[in-house]
C-alpha positions as YAML, in Angstrom:
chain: A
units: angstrom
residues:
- id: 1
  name: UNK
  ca: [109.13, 56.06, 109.84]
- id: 2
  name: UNK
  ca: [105.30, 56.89, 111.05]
- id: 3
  name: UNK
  ca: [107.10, 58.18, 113.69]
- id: 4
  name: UNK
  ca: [109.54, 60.56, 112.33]
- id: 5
  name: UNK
  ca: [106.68, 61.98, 109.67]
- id: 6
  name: UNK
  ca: [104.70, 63.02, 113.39]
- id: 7
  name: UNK
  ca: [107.73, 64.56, 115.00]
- id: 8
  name: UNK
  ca: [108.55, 66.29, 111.82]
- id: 9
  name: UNK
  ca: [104.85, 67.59, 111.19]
- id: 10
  name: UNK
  ca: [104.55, 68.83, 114.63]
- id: 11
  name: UNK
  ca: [108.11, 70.56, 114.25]
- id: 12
  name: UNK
  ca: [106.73, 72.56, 110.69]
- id: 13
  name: UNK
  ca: [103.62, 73.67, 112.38]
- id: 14
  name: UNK
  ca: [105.34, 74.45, 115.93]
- id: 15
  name: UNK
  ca: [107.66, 76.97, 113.41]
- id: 16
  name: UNK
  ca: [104.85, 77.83, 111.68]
- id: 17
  name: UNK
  ca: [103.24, 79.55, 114.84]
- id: 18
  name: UNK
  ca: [105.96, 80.49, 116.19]
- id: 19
  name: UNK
  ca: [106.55, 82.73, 112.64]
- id: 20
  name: UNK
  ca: [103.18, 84.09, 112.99]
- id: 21
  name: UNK
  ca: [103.73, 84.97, 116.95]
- id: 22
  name: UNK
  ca: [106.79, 87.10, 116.22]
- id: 23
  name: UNK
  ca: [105.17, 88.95, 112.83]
- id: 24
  name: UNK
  ca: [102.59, 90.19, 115.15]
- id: 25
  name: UNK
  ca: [104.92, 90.73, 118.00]
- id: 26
  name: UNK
  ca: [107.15, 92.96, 115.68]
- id: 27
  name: UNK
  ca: [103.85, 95.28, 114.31]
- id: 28
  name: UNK
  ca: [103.01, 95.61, 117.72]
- id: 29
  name: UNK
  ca: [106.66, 97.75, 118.16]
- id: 30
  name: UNK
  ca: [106.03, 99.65, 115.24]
- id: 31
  name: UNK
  ca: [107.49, 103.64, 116.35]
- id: 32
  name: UNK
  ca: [106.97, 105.18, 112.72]
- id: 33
  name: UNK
  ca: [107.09, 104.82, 109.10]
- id: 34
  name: UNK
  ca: [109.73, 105.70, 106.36]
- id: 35
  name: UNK
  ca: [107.39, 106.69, 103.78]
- id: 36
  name: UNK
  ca: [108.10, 109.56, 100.26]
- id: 37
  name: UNK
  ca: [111.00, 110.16, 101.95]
- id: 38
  name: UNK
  ca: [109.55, 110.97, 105.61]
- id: 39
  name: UNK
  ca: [109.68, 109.42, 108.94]
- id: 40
  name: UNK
  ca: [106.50, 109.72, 110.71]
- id: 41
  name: UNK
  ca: [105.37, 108.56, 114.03]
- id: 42
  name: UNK
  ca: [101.99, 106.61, 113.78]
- id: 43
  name: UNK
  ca: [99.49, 105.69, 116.72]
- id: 44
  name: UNK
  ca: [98.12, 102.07, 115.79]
- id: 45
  name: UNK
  ca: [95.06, 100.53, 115.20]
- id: 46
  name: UNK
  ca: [95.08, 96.66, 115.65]
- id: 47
  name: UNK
  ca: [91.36, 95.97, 117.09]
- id: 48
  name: UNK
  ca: [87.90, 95.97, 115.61]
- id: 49
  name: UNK
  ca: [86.85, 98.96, 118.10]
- id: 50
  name: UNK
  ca: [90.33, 101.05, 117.47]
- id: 51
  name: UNK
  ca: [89.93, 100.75, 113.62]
- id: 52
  name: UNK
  ca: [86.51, 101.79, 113.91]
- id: 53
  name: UNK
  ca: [87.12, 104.79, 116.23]
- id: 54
  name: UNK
  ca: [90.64, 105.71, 113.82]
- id: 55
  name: UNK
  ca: [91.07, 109.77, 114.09]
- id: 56
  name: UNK
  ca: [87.20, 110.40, 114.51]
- id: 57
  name: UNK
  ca: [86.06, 113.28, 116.98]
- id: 58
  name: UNK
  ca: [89.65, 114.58, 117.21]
- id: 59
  name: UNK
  ca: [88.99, 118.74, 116.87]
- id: 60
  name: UNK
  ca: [92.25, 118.39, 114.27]
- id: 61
  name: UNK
  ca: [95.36, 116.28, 113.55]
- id: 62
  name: UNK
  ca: [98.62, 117.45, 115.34]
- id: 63
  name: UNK
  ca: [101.98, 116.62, 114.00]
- id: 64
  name: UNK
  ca: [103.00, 113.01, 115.08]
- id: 65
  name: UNK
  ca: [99.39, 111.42, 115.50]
- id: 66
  name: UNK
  ca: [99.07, 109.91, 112.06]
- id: 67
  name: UNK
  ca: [97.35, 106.28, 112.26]
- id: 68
  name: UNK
  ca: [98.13, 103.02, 111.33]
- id: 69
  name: UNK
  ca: [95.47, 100.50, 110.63]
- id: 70
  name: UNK
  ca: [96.79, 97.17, 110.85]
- id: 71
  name: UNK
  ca: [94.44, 94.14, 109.52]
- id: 72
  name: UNK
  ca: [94.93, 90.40, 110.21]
- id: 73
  name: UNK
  ca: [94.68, 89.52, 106.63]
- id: 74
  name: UNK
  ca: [95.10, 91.06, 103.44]
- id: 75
  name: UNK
  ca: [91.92, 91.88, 101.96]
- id: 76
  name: UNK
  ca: [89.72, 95.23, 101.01]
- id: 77
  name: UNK
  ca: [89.23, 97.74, 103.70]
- id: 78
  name: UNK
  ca: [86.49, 100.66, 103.44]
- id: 79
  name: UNK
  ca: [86.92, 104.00, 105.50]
- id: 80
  name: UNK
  ca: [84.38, 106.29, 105.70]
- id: 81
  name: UNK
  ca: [84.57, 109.92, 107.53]
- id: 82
  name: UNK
  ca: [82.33, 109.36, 109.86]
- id: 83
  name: UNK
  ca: [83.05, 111.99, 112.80]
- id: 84
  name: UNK
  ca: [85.59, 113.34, 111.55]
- id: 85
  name: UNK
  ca: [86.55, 117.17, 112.03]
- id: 86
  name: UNK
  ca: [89.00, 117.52, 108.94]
- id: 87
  name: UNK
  ca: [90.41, 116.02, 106.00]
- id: 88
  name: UNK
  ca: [92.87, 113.17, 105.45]
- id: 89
  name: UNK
  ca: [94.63, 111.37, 102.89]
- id: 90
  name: UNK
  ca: [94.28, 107.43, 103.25]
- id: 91
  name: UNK
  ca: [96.62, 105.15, 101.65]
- id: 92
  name: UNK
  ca: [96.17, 101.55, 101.61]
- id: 93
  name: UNK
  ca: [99.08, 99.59, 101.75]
- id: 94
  name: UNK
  ca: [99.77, 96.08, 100.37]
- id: 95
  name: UNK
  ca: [101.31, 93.01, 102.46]
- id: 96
  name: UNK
  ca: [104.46, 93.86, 100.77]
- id: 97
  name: UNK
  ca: [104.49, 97.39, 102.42]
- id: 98
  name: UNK
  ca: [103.75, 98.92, 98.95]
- id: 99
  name: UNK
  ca: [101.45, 101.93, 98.02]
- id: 100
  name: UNK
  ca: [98.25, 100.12, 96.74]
- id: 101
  name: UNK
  ca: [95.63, 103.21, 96.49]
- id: 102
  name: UNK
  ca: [95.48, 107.01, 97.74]
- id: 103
  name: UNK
  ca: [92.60, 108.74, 98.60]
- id: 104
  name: UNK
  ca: [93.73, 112.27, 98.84]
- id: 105
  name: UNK
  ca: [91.88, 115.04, 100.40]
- id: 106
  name: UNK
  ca: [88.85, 112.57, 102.45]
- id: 107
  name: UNK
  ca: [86.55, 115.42, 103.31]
- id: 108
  name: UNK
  ca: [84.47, 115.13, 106.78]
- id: 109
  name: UNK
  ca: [81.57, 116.23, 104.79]
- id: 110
  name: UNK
  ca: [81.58, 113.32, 102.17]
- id: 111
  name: UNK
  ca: [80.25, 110.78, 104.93]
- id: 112
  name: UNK
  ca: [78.23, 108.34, 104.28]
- id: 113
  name: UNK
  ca: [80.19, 107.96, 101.49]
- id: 114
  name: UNK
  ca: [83.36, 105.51, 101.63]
- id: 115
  name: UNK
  ca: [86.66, 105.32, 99.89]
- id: 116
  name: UNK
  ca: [88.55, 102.11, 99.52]
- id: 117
  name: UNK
  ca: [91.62, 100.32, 97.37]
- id: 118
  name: UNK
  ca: [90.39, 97.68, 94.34]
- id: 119
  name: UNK
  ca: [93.40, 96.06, 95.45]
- id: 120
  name: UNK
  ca: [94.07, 94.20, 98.51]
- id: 121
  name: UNK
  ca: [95.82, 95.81, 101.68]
- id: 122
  name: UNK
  ca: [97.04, 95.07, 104.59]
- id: 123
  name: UNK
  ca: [97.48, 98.24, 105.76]
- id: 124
  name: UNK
  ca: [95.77, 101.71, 105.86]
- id: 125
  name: UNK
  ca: [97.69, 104.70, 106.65]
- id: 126
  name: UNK
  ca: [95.84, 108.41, 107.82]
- id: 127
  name: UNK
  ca: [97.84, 111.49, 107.97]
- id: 128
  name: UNK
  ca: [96.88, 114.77, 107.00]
- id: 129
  name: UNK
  ca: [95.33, 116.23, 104.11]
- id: 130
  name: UNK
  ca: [98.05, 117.13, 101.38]
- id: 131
  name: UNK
  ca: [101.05, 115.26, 102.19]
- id: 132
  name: UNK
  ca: [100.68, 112.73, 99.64]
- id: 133
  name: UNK
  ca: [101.06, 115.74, 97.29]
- id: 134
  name: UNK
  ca: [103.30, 117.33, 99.36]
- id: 135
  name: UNK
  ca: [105.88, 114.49, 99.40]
- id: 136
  name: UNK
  ca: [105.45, 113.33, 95.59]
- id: 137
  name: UNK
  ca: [103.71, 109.90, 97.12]
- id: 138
  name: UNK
  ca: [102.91, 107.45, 94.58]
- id: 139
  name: UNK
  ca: [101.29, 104.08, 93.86]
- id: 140
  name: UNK
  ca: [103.82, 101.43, 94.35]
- id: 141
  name: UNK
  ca: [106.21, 103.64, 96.62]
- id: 142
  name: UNK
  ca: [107.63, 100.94, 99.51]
- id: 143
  name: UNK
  ca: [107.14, 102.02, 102.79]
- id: 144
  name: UNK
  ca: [109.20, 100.82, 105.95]
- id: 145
  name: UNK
  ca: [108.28, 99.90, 109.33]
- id: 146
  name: UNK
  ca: [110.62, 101.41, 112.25]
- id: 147
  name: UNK
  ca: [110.28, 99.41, 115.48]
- id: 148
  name: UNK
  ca: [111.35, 100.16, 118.61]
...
């Protein structure tokens, strides 16, 4: 009996890892995002230095380099402008790939300030200034992750 209960515990966790292997595998093909009705390509952001770096000391934001932050953990995730050379919208997205908060129109001049969700995120989309207007984006809209 002792013996089953082992076999069977190391069977849960074994599945367990192997769950949280493939999630990450799977954001690491990530090609673009259905989101308001759009399908944008997205550069992503998985490490400390990448997140921190995001779109600063680009001159400007061409079609098709949009961001992706991607966090380990749900939880609440400051940005700030620093270095930046125009404006974004940010949009934090929730573990269930739902439109938590937008910050539309992050100016380069507002640094130091920072802009974040009161809600938790897993996610944190920049694209360029306006198209959460533009495309009628909205608190709770789902997004959708296209992999490759």
């Amino acid at each position: 009996m002792k013996k089953n209960l082992t076999s069977f515990t190391v069977l849960i966790i074994f599945f367990v890892f192997l769950s949280i292997f493939t999630q990450k595998s799977n954001l690491n093909n990530i090609k673009e995002i259905k989101i308001a009705g759009q399908s944008i390509k997205v550069d992503l952001a998985f490490t400390p230095t990448a997140q921190e770096q995001g779109l600063s000391g680009r001159s400007n934001l061409k079609e098709d380099e949009d961001m992706l932050f991607v966090f380990d953990k749900p939880g609440q995730y400051p940005f700030w402008m620093k270095d930046m050379n125009f404006a974004i919208d940010i949009i934090w997205i929730g573990e269930d790939l739902r439109v938590v908060y937008i910050k539309k129109n992050a100016l380069p001049e507002s640094y130091p300030e920072s802009y974040g969700s009161n809600g938790t995120s897993k996610y944190v989309l920049e694209v360029g200034a306006g198209f959460s207007d533009k495309n009628n984006l909205k608190v709770g809209d789902k997004i959708d992750f296209v992999y490759r």
